[in-house]
C-alpha positions as CSV (number, residue, x, y, z in Angstrom):
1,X,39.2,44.6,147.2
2,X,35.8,45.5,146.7
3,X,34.7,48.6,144.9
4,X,33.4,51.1,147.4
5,X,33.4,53.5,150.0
6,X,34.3,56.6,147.9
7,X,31.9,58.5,150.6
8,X,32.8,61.7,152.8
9,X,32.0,63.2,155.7
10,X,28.9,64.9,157.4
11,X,25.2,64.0,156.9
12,X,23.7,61.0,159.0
13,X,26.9,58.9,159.3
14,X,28.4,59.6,156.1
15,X,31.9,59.9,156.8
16,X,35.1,60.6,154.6
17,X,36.9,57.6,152.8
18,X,40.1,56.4,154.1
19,X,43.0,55.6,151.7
20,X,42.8,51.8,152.6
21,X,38.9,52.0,151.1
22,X,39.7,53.6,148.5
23,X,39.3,52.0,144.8
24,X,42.7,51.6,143.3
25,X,41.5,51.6,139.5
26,X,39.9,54.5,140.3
27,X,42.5,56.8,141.4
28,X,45.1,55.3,138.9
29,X,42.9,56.2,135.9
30,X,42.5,59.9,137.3
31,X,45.8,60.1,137.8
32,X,46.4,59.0,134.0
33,X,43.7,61.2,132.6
34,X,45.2,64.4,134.2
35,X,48.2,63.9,131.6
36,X,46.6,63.4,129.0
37,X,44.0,66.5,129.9
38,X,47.2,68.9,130.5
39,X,48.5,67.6,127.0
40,X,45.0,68.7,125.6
41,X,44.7,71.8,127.3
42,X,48.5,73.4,127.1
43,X,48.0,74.9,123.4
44,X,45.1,76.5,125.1
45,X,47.0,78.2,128.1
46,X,49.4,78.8,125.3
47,X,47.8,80.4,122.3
48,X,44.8,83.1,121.1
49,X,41.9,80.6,121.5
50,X,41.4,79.8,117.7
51,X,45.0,79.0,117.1
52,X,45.0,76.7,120.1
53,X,41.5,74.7,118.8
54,X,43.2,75.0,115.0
55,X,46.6,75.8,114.5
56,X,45.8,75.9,110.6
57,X,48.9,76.9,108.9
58,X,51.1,78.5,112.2
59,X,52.5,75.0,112.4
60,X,56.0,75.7,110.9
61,X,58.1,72.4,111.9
62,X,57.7,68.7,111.1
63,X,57.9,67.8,114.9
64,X,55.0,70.6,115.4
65,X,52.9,69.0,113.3
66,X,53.2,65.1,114.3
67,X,53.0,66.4,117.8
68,X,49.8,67.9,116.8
69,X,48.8,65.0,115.1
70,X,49.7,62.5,117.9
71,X,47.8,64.5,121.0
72,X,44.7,64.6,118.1
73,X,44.9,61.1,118.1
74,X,45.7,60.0,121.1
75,X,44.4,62.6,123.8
76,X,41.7,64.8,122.4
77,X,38.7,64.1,123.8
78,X,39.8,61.0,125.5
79,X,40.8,61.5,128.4
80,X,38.2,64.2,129.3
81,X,35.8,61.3,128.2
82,X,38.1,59.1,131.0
83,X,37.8,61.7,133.5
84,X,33.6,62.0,133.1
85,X,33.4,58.5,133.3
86,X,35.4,58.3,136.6
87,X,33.2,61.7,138.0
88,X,30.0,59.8,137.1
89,X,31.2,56.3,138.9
90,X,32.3,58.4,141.9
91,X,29.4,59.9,142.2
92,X,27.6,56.2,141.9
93,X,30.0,54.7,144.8
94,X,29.0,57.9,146.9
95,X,25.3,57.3,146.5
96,X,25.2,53.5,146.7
97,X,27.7,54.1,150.1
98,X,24.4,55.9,151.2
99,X,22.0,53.8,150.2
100,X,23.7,50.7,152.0
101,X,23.9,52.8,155.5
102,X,20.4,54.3,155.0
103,X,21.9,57.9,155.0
104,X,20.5,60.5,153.4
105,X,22.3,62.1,150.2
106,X,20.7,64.4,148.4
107,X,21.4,67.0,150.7
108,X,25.6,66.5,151.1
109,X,25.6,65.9,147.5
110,X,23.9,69.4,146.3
111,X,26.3,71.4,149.0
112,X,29.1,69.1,147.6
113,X,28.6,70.6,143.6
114,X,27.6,73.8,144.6
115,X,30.9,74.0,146.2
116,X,32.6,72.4,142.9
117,X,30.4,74.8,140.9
118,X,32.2,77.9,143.1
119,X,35.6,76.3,142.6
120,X,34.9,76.1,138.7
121,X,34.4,79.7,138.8
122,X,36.9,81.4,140.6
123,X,38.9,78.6,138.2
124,X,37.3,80.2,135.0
125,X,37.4,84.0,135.4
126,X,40.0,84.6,137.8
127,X,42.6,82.0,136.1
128,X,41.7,80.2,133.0
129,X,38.5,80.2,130.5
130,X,39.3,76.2,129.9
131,X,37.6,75.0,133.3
132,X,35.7,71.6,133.6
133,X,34.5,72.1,137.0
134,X,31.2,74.8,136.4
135,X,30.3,71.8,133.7
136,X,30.5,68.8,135.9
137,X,28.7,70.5,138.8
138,X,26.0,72.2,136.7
139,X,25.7,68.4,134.7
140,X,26.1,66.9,138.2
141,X,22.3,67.7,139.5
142,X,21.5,66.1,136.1
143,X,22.6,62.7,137.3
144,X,21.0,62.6,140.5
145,X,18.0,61.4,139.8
146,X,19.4,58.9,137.3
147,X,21.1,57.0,139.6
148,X,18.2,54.7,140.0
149,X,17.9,53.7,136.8
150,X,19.6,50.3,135.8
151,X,22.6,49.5,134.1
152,X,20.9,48.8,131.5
153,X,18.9,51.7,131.3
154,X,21.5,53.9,131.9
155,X,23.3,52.6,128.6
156,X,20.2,53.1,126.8
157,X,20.0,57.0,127.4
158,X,23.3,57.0,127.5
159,X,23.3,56.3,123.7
160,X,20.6,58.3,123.1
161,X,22.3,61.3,124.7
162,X,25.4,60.6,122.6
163,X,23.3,60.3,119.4
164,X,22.2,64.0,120.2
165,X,25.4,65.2,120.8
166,X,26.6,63.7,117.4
167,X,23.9,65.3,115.7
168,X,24.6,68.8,117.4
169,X,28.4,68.6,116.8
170,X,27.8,67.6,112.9
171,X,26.1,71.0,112.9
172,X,28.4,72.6,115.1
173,X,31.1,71.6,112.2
174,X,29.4,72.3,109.1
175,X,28.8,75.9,110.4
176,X,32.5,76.1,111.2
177,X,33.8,74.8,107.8
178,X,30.4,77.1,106.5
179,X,32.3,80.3,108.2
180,X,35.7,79.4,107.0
181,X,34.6,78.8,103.2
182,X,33.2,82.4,103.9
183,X,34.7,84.4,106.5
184,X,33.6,87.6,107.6
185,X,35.7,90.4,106.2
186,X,38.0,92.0,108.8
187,X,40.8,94.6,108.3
188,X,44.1,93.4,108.4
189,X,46.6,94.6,110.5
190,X,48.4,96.9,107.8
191,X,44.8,98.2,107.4
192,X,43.8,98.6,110.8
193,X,46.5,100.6,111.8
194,X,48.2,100.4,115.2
195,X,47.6,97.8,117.5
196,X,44.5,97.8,119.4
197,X,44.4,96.9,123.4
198,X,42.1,94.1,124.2
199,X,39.0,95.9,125.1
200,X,38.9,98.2,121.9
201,X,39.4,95.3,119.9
202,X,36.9,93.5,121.6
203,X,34.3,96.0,121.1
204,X,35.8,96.8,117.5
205,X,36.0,93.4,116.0
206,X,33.8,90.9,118.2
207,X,34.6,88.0,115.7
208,X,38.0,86.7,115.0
209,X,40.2,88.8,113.2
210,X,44.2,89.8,112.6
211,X,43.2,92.2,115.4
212,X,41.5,90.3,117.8
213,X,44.4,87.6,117.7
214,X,47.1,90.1,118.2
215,X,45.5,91.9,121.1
216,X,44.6,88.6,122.6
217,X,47.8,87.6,122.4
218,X,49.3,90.8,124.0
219,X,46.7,90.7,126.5
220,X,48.2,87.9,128.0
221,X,51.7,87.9,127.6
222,X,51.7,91.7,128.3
223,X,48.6,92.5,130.4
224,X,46.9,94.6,131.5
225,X,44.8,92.7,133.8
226,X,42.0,94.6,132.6
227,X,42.4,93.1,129.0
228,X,43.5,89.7,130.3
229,X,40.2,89.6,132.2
230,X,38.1,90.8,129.6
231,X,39.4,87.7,127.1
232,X,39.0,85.4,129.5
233,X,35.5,86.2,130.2
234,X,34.2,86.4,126.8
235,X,35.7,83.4,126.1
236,X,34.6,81.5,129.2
237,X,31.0,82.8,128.3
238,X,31.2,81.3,125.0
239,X,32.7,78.7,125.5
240,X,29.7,78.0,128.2
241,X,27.1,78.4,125.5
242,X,28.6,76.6,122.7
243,X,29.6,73.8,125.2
244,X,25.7,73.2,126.6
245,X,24.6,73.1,123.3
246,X,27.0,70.3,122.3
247,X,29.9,68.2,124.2
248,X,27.6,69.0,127.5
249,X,25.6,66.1,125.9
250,X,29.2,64.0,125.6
251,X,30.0,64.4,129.2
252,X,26.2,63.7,130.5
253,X,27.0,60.4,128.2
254,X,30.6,59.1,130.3
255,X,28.8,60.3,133.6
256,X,26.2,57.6,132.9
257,X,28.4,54.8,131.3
258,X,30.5,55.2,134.6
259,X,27.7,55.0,136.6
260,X,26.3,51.8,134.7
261,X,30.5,50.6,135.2
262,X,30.0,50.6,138.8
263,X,26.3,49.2,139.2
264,X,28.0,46.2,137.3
265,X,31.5,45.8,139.5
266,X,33.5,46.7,136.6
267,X,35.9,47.7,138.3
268,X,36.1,44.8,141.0
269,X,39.2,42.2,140.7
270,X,37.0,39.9,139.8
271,X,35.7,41.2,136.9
272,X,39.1,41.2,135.3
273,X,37.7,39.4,132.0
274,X,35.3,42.3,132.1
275,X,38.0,44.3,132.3
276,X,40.2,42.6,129.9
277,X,37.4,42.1,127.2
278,X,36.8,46.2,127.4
279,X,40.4,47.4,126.9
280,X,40.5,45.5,123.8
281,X,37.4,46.4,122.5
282,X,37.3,49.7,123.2
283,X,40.8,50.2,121.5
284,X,40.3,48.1,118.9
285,X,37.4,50.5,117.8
286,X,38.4,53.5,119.1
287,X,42.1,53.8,117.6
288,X,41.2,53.2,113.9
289,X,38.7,56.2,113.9
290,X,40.2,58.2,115.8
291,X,43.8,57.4,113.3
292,X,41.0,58.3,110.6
293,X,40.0,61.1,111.9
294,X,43.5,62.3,112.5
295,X,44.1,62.2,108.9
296,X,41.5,64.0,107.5
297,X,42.4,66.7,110.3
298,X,45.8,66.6,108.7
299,X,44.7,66.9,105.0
300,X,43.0,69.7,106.0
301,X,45.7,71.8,107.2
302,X,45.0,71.6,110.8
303,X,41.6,73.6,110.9
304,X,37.8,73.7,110.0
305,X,37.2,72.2,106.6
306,X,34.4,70.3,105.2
307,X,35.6,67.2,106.4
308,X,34.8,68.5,110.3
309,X,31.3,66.9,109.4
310,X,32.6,63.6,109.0
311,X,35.2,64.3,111.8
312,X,32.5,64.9,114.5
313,X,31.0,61.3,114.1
314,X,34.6,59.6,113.9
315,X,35.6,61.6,117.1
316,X,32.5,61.0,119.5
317,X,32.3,56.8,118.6
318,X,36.2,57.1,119.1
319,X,36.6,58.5,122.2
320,X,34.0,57.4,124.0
321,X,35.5,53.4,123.0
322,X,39.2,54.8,123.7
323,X,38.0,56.0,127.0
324,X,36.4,52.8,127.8
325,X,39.4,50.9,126.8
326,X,41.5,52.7,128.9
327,X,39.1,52.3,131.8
328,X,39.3,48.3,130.8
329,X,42.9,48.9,130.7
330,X,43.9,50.4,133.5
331,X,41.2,48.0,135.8
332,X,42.9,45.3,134.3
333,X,46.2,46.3,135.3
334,X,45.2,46.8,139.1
335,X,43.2,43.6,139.0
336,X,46.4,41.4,137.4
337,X,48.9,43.3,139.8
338,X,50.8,44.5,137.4
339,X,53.8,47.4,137.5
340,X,52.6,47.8,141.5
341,X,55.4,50.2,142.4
342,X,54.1,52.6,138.9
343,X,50.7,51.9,139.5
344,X,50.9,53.5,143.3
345,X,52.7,56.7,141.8
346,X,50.0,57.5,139.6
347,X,47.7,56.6,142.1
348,X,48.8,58.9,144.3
349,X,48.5,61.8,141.5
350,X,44.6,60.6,141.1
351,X,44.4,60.8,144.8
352,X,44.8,64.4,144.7
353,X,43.1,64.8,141.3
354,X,41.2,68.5,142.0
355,X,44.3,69.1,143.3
356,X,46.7,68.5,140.2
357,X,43.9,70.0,138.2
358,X,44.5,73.3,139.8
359,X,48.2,72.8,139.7
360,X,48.6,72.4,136.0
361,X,46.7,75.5,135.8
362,X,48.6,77.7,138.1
363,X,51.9,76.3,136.8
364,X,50.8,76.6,132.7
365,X,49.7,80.7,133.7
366,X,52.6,81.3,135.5
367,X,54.8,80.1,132.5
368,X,52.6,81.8,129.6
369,X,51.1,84.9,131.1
370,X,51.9,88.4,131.3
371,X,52.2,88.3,135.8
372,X,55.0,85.3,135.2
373,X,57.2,84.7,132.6
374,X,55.2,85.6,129.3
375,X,56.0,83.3,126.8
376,X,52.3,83.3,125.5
377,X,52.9,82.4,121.7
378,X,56.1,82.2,121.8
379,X,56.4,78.4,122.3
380,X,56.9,75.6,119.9
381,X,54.0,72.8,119.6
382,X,56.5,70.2,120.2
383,X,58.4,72.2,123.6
384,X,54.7,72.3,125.1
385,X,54.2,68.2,124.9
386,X,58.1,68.3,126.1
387,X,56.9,70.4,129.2
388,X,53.7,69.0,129.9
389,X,55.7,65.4,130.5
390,X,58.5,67.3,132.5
391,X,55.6,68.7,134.8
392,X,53.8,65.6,135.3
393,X,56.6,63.8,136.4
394,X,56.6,66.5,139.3
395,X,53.6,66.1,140.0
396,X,53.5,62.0,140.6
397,X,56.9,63.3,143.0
398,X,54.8,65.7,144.7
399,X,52.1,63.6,144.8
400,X,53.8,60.6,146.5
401,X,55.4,63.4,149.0
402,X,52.4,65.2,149.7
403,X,50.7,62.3,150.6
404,X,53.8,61.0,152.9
405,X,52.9,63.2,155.4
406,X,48.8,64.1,154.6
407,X,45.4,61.8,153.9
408,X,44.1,64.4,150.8
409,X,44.9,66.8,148.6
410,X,44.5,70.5,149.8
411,X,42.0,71.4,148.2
412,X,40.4,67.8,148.4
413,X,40.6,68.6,152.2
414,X,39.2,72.7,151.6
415,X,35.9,71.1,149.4
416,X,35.4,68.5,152.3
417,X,35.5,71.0,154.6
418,X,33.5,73.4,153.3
419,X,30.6,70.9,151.9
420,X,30.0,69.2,155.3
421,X,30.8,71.8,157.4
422,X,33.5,70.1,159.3
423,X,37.5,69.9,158.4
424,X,38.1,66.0,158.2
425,X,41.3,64.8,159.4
426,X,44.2,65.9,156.9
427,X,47.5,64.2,159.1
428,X,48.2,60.7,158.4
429,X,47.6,58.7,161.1
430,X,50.7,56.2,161.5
């Protein structure tokens, strides 16, 4: 199987991949990172923002807090390190596809992010302040003209792009544990009277405070839509800011290494001692520090503390070698032609990974907001990890269904559409 043919439809012959071109480690590591990107994300979709980044002392239970401890650990940061890796070697296969057949690229694959970009923020304000998308297609134009570099240039700025971001999250961290050794004074709630709606606490108290929690919480499990909106959009929008001056730098990091991945054939068959040499590397570093780090997140009680400093060079070596063990791993895996009948199940939930994104999205919202059920903050830690694995084993079902009968995702099918102006064929062709 050779590694290629990830292109799609429209300019000067490029035309959308079939399944039978398709990379299989590829689509089974998306389909992996999606899990472990809904167990990162659910205490987001389910909590005021600051509780769901640091649940500090709101952690009641013993199975809360090893649960907490365990998605730290093993999920945080990995998996959206996996799923930048994967964006940045798609990207590659796309552009060396082009390159081969003497296409042009440029063009399809500017109309291709700004499409993404789009996506990202109807995603962001009309759904959920957590999106990926607006990053990856803003960082997207980034990589363009780094694809000609070599793989061994790429690893080079690739390190240098990580040693920034490790510099500008050590800061990011010692202004956190800075504003928790001295917080801004807020009323309390006994103080502040009655309960303020969303948008007077917004204007009232712009930094965190009892207030601002409690509204935000009501805000969501109650509405308004008005005061839903208005959280979600200040929190998008700083969220944006904070993220370009710091993990933006992370992600611009995997895009390269995956793009350096495929201008080596990691990912071919026949690189399995590649392959093999790479998943035990990268967890053999990666799992120590990030056990470390998990630790001193523990010992200090679940939120900002001094130790953040420290933290923030544990977590960026550590994920970014976890992330390449796992890419090691799972390539291995395909390669040996091992656990086929698993394998194809979770590649079929990679297949459709914009997809599933959106899914886990629309599902978590539905559950936790005020328009479906409304449990926002009223969820155990522990119940969340419980429903996240419950979900995802719907998904791989719907997946392998879905793709019984169609070729692509539906929304994989609406991007393709609308980037090169022409619907590609969505029936399976038996």
């Amino acid at each position: 199987m050779k590694p290629v043919d990830h292109g799609a439809p429209g300019d000067a012959g490029l035309a959308p991949v079939q399944p039978g071109q398709r990379l299989a480690s590829l689509d089974l590591l998306r389909g992996f990172a999606l899990l472990g990107i809904f167990l990162v994300n659910i205490p987001l979709f389910s909590f005021p923002v600051e509780l769901g980044l640091t649940p500090g002392d709101t952690l009641e239970s013993t199975a809360d807090r090893i649960s907490v401890l365990l998605v730290a650990i093993l999920a945080e940061g990995k998996f959206i390190s996996l799923f930048s890796l994967l964006f940045g070697a798609g990207v590659t296969i796309q552009w060396m596809r082009a390159r081969a057949r003497n296409t042009p690229f440029a063009g399809m694959y500017v109309r291709r992010l700004l499409v993404l970009l789009c996506f990202g923020l109807i995603h962001a304000i009309g759904f959920w302040y957590g999106d990926i998308l607006v990053l990856y297609a803003c960082l997207g134009f980034v990589l363009l003209p780094l694809l000609k570099l070599s793989p061994r240039n790429l690893l080079i700025t690739a390190g240098v792009l990580l040693t920034v971001c490790i510099v500008l999250m050590s800061l990011l961290a010692f202004f956190q544990a800075l504003g928790k050794q001295f917080p801004l004074i807020a009323p309390t709630m006994e103080e502040g009277g009655e309960l303020l709606t969303g948008l007077q606490a917004i204007e009232t108290y712009p930094w965190a405070s009892e207030q601002l929690l409690a509204a935000e919480s009501n805000a969501y499990a109650e509405g308004p839509l008005a005061d839903a909106l208005a959280f979600r959009v200040m929190t998008w929008g700083f969220f944006i800011v904070m993220v370009f001056f710091s993990y933006a730098w992370h992600v611009m990091t995997m895009f390269l290494v995956g793009t350096a991945m495929i201008k080596v054939g990691f990912f071919d068959p026949s690189r399995i001692l590649l392959q093999k040499k790479a998943a035990i590397m990268g967890l053999s570093i990666g799992l120590p520090l990030e056990i470390l780090d998990g630790f001193l997140f523990a010992m200090r009680g679940f939120t900002h503390g001094w130790t953040s400093i420290a933290s923030a060079f544990l977590s960026e070596i550590g994920t970014v070698s976890i992330a390449i063990g796992f890419a090691g791993l799972g390539s291995w895996l395909v390669s040996s032609g091992g656990l086929t009948r698993v394998v194809g199940w979770i590649c079929s939930v990679g297949r459709m990974a914009l997809t599933n994104y959106l899914l886990q999205t629309l599902v978590a919202t539905t559950i936790m907001y005020w328009w479906g059920f409304g449990m926002f903050g009223s969820v155990e830690r522990s119940s969340l990890v419980l429903l996240v694995l419950g979900f995802y084993v719907l998904q791989v079902i719907f997946s392998v269904a879905w793709l019984q009968v169609f070729q692509m995702g539906p929304f994989e099918w609406l991007w393709r559409t609308i980037t090169y102006l022409r619907p590609p064929a969505l029936l399976r062709r038996n």
